[in-house]
C-alpha positions in Angstrom: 144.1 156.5 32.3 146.6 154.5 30.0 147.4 157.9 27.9 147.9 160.4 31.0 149.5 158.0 33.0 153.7 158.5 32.9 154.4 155.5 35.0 155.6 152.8 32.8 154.8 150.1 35.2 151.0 150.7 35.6 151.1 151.5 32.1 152.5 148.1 31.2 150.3 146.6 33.5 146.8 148.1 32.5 147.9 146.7 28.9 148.7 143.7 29.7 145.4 143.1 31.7 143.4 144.7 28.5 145.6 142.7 26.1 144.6 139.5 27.7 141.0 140.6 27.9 140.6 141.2 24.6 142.3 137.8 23.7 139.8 135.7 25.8 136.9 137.8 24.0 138.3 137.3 20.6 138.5 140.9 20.0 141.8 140.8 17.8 140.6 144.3 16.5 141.1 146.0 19.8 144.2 143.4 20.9 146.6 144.2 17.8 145.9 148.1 19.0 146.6 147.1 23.0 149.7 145.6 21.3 150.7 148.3 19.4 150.7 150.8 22.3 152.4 148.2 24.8 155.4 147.8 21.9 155.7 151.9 21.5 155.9 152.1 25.5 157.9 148.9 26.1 160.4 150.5 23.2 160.5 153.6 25.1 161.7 151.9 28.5 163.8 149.6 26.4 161.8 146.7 28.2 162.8 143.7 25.7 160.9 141.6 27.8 157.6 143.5 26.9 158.7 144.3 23.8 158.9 140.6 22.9 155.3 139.8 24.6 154.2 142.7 22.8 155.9 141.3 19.3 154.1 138.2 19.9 150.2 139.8 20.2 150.7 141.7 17.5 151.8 138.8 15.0 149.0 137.0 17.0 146.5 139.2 16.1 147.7 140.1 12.7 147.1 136.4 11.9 143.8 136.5 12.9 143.0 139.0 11.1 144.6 137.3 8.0 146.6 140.8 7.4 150.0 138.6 6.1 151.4 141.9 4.3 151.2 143.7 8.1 152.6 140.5 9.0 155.7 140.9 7.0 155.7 144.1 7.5 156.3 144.2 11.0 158.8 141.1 11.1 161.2 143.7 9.3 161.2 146.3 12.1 164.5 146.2 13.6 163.1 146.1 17.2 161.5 142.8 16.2 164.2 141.4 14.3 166.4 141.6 17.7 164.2 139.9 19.4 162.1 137.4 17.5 163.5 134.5 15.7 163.0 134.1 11.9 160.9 130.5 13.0 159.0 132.5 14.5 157.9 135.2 12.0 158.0 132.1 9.4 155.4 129.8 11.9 152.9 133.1 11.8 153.4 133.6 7.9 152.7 129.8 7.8 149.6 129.8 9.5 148.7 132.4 7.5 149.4 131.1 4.3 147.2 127.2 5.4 144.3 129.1 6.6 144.1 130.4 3.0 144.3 127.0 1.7 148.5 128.1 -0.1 150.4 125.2 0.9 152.4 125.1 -2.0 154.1 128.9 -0.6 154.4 127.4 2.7 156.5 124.5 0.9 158.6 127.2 -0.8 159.2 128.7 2.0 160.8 125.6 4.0 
C-alpha cells in the first residue's frame, strides 16, 4: 500500500503508525527503514514537521543500533542541519559514545 499509494497524507500516516509500532516492539532494524522512507516523502512535500519527526527516529534508531558513523553521517545532510539543533545531534553522538563505555570523547566533545 505505502509504495503505490500517491497520497502523501495516508502515506505519512501508515508510517507513522508502523514507525511507532516498531518502536514499542524494539524493532530498530525495521524503524530506522520506516524512518528513512517517511524523511524521503516528508522531503518531497517539504513537510518540516515530518521531516523533523522523521530526523529524530532515524538518529533514534541509529543509536540503538550503535551505528555512530551513520549517526554522523546523517547530522551532515542539509535537510537535517535546517532543522535539528547541533545539541541534538551532539546528545545522540553522546549516548552513543557512554553506551560504549568512551567518556573521555564525550568530554572532548563538550
Amino acid at each position: 500500500m505505502l509504495e503505490r499509494s500517491t497520497n502523501y497524507e495516508l502515506t505519512q500516516a501508515s508510517l507513522r503508525y508502523l514507525i511507532q509500532y516498531t518502536r514499542t516492539e524494539r524493532d530498530f532494524i525495521n524503524s530506522l527503514e520506516y524512518g528513512k522512507k517517511l524523511y524521503v516523502h516528508a522531503s518531497k512535500a517539504f513537510d518540516d514537521d515530518m521531516i523533523i519527526y522523521s530526523s529524530r527516529v532515524i538518529l533514534n534508531s541509529l543509536a540503538e543500533l550503535k551505528q555512530l558513523d551513520k549517526i554522523e553521517e546523517f547530522l551532515k545532510n542539509k535537510a537535517v542541519i535546517r532543522v535539528l539543533s547541533k545539541q541534538e545531534g551532539l546528545a545522540y553522538k553522546s549516548y552513543v559514545y557512554l553506551l560504549s563505555d568512551n567518556t573521555k570523547q564525550v568530554i572532548a566533545d563538550f
